[in-house]
Backbone as CSV, one residue per row, in Angstrom:
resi,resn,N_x,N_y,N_z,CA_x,CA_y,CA_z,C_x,C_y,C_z
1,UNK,17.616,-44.132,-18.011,18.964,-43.961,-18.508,18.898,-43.633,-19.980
2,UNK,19.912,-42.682,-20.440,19.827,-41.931,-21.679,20.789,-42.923,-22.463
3,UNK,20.296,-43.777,-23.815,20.489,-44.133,-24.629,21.147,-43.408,-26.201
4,UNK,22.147,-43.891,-26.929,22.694,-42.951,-28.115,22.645,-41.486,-27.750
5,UNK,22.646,-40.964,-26.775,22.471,-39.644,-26.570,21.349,-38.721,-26.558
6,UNK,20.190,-39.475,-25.989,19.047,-38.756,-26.038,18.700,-38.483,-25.000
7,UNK,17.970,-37.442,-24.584,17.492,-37.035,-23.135,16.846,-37.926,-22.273
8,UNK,16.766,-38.188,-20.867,16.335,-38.803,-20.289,14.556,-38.495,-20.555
9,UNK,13.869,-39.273,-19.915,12.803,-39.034,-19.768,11.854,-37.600,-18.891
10,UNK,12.855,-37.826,-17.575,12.689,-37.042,-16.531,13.449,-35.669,-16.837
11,UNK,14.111,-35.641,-17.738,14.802,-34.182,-17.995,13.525,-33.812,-19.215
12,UNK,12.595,-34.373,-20.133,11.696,-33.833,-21.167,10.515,-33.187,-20.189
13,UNK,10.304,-34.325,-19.243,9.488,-33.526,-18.131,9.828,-32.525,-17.815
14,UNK,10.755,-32.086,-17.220,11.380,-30.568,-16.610,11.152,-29.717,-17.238
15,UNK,11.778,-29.982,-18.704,11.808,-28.938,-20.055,9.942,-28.542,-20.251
16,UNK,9.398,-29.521,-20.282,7.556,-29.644,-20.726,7.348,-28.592,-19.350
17,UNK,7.815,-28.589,-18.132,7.046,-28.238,-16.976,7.316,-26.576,-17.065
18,UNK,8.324,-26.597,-17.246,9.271,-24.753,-17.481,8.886,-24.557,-18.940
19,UNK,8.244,-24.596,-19.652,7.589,-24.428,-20.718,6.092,-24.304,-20.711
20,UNK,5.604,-24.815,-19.619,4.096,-24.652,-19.114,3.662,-23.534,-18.672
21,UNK,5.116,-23.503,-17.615,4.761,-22.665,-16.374,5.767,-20.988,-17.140
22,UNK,5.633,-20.971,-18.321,6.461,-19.706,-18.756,5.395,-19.523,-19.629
23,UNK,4.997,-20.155,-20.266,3.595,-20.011,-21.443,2.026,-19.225,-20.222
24,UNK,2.281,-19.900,-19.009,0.986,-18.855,-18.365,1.689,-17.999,-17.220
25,UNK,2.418,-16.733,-17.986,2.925,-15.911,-17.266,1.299,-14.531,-16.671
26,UNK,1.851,-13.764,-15.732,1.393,-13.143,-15.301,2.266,-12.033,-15.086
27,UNK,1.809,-11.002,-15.942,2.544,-9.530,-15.987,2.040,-8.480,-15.283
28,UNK,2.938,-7.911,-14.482,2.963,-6.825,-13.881,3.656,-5.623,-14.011
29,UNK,3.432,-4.450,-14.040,4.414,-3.475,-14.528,3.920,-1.814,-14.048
30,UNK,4.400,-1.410,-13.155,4.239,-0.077,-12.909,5.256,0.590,-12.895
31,UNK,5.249,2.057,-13.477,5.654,3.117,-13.776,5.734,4.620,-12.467
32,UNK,5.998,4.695,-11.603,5.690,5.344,-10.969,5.468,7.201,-11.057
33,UNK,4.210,8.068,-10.413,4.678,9.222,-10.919,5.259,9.906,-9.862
34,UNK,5.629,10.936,-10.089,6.346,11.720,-9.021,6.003,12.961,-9.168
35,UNK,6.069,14.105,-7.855,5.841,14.852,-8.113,4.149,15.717,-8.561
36,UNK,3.237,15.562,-8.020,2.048,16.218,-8.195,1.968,17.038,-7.806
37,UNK,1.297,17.735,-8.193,1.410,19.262,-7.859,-0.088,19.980,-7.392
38,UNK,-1.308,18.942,-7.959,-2.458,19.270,-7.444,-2.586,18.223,-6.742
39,UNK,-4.056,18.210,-5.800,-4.521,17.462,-4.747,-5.412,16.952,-5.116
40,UNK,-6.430,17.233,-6.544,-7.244,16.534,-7.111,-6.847,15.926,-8.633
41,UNK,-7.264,14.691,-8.995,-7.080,13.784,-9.820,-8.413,13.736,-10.398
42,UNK,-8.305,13.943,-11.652,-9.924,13.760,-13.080,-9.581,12.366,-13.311
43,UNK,-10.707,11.771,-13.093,-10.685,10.238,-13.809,-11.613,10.593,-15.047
44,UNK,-10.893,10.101,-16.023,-11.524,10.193,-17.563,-12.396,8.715,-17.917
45,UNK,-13.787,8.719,-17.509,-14.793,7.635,-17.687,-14.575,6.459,-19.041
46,UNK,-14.145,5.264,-18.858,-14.414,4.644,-20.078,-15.400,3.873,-20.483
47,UNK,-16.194,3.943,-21.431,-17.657,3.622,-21.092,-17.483,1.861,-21.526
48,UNK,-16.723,1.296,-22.171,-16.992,-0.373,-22.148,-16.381,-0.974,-21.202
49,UNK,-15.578,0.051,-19.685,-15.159,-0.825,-18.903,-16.062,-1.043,-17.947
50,UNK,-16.299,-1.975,-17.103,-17.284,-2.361,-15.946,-17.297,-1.166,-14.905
51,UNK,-18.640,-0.702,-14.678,-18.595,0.173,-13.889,-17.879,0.046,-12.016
52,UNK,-17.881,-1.018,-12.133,-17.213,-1.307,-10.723,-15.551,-1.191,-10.704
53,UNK,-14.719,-0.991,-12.045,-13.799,-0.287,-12.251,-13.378,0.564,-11.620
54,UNK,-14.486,1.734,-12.212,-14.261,3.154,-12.071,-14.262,3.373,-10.620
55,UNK,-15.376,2.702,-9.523,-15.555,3.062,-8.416,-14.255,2.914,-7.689
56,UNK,-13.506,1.375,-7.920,-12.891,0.696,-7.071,-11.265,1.646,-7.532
57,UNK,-11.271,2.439,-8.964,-10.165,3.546,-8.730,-10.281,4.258,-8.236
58,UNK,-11.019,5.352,-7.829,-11.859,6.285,-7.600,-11.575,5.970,-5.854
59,UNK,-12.085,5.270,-5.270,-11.547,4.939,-3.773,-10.262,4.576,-3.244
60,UNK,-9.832,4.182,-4.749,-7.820,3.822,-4.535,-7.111,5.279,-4.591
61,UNK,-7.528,5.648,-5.593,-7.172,7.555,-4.813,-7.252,8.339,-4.209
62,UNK,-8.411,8.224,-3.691,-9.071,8.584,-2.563,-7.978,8.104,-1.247
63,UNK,-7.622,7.200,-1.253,-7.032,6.384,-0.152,-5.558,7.120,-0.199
64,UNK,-5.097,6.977,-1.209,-3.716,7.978,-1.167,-3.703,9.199,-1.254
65,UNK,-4.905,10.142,-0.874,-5.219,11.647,-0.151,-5.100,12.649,-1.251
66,UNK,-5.861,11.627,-2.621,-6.366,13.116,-3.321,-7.813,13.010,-3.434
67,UNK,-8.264,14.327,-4.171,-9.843,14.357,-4.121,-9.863,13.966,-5.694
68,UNK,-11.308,13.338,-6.260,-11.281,12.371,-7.219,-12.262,13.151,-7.827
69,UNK,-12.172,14.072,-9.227,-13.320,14.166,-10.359,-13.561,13.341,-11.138
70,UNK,-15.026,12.620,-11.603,-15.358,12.115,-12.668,-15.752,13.319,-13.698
71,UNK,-14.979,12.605,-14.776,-15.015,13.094,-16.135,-15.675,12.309,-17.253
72,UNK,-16.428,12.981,-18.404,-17.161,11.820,-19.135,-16.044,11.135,-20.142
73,UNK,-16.658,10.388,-20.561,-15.993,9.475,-21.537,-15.810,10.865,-22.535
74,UNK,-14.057,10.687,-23.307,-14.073,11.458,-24.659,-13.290,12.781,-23.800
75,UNK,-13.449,13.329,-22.584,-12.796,14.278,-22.512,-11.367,14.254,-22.790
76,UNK,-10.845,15.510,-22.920,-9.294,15.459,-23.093,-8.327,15.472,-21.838
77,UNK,-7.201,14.905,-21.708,-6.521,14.685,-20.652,-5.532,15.849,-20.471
78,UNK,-5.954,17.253,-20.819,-5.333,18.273,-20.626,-6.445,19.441,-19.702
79,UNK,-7.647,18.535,-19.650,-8.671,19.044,-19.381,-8.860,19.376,-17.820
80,UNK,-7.784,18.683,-17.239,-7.190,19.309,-15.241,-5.636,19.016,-15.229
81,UNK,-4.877,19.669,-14.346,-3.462,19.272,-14.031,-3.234,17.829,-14.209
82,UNK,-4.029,17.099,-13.205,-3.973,15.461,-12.968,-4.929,14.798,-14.173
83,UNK,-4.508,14.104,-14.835,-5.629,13.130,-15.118,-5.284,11.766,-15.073
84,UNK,-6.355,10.985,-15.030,-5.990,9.666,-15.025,-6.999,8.732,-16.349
85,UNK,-6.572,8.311,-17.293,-7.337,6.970,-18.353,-7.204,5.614,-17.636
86,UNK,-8.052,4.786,-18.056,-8.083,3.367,-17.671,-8.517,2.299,-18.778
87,UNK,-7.893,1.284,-18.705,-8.593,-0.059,-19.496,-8.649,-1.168,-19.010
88,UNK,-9.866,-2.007,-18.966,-9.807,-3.063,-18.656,-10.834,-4.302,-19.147
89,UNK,-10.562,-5.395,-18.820,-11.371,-6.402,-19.486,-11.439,-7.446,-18.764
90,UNK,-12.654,-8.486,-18.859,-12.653,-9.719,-18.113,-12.992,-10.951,-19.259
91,UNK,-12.493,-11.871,-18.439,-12.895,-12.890,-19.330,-12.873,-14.479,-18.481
92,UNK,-14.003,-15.050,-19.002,-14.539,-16.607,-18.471,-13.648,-17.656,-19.167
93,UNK,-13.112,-18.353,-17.337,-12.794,-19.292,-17.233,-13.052,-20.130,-15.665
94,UNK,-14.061,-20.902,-15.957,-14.294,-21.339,-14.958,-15.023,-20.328,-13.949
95,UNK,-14.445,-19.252,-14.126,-15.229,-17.909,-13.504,-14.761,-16.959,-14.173
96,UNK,-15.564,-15.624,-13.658,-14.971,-14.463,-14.597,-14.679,-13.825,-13.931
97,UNK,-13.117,-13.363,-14.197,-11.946,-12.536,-13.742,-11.189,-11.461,-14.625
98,UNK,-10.910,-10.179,-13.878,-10.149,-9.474,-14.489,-9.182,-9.741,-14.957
99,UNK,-8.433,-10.012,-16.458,-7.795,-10.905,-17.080,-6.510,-9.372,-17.386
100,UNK,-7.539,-7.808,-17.635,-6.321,-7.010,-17.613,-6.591,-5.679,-17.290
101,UNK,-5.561,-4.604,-17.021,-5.575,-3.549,-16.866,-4.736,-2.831,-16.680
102,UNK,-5.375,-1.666,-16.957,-4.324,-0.633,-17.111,-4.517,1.113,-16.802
103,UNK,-3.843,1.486,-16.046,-4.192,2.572,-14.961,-3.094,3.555,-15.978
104,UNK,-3.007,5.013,-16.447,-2.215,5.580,-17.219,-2.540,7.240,-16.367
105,UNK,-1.712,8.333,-15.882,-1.500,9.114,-15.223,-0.766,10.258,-16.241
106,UNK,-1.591,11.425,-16.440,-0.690,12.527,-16.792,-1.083,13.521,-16.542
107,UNK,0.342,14.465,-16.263,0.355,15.501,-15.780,0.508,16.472,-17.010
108,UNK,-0.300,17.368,-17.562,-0.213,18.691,-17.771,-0.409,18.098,-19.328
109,UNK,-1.496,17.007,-19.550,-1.027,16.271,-20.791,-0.140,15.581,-21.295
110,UNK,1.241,15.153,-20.332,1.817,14.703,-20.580,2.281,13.527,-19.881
111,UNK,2.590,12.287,-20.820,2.147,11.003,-20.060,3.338,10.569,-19.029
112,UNK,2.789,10.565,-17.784,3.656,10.525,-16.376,3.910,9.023,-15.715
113,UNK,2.864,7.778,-16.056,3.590,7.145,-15.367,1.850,6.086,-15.694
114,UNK,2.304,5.069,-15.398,1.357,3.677,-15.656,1.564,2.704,-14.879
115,UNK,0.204,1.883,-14.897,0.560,0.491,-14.004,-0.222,-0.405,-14.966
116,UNK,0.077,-1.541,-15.161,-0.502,-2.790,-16.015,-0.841,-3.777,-15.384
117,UNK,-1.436,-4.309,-15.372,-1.885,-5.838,-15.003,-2.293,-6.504,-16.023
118,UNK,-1.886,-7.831,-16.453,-1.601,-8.432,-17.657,-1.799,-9.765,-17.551
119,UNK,-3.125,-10.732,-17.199,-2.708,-12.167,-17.260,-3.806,-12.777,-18.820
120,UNK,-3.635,-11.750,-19.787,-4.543,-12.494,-21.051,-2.770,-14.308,-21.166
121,UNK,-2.082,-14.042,-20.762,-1.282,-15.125,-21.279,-0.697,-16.315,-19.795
122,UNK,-1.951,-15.773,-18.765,-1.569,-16.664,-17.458,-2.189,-17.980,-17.657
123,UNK,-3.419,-18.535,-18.684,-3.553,-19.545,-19.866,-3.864,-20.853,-18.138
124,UNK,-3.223,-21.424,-17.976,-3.754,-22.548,-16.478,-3.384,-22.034,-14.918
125,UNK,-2.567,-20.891,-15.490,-2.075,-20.223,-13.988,-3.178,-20.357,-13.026
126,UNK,-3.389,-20.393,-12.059,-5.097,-20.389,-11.005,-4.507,-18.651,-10.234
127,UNK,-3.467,-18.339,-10.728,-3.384,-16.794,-9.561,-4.030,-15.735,-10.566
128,UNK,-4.943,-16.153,-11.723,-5.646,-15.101,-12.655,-6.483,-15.027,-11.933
129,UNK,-6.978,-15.513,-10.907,-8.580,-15.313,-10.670,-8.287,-14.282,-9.259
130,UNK,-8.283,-13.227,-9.499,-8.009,-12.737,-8.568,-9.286,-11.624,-7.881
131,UNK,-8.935,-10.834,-6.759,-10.191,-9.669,-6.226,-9.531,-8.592,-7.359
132,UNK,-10.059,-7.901,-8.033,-10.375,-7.650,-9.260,-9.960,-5.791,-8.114
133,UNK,-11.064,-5.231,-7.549,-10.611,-4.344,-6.086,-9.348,-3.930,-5.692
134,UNK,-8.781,-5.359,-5.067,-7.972,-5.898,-4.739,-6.886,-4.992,-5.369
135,UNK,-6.502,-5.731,-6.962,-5.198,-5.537,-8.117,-5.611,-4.144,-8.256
136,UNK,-6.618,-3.382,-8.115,-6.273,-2.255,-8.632,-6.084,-1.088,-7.315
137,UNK,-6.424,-1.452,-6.024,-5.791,-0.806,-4.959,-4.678,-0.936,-5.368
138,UNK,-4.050,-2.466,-5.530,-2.597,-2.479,-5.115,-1.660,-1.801,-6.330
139,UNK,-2.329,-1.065,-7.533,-1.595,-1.082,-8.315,-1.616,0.909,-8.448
140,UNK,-2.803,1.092,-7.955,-2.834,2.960,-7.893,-1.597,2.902,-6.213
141,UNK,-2.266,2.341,-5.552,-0.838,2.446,-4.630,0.590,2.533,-5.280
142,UNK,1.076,1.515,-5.867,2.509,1.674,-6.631,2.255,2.788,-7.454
143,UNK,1.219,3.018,-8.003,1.773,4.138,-9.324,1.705,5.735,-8.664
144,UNK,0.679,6.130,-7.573,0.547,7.342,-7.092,1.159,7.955,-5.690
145,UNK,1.849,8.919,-5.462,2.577,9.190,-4.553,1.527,9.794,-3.648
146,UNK,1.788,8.793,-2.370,0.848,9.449,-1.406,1.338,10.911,-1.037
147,UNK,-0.108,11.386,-0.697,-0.116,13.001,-0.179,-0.160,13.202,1.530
């Protein structure tokens, strides 16, 4: 029972718990593109991301029925109709998990459409530890219009 007007006990809990659970958010965000006009997609190589990256995009496009060029690191993204950049990073906790990424799509040089995956601030969340594969099938799916 709340005394001179101070919060109960069980209401500081609530406030502490929705303050926990908002401090280890997990962001998601895709951009969708529309409209392609070729059937092949240049993936532009980034050389400090994990090579199991590149593969596991590379088969996520594949899957939505375009044909997939590797391109070296440094080329320009005017350098085919389609291109696609990527970033990503992992980091140890308890295990090591893809903590972020980011899939970026343009057409004709010009930037068409993105997907993010974002848990550097999911902090005790346990849904960071995820198939790494997995988030980035599911995220070239949302961003690329099947053929």
């Amino acid at each position: 029972m709340a005394k001179f007007g101070l919060p109960s006990r069980g209401f500081l809990m609530a406030v502490a718990s929705v303050s926990v659970l908002t401090a280890c958010a997990i962001k998601q965000q895709v951009q969708s593109v529309s409209g392609l006009a070729s059937d092949e997609i240049c993936v532009i190589k980034t050389a400090d991301v994990r090579a199991g990256f590149e593969e596991a995009l590379a088969k996520s496009i594949r899957a939505q029925g375009y044909k997939v060029k590797s391109l070296p690191s440094g080329s320009s993204i005017t350098e085919c109709p389609t291109t696609v950049t990527y970033r990503a990073n992992w980091r140890w906790d308890l295990a090591l998990y893809m903590a972020f990424a980011e899939i970026r799509v343009f057409k004709a040089g010009q930037d068409s459409g993105s997907a993010v995956y974002d848990s550097t601030s999911g902090g005790g969340n346990m849904n960071k530890f995820i198939d790494a594969d997995k988030k980035v099938a599911e995220l070239t799916t949302a961003l690329l219009p099947r053929r």
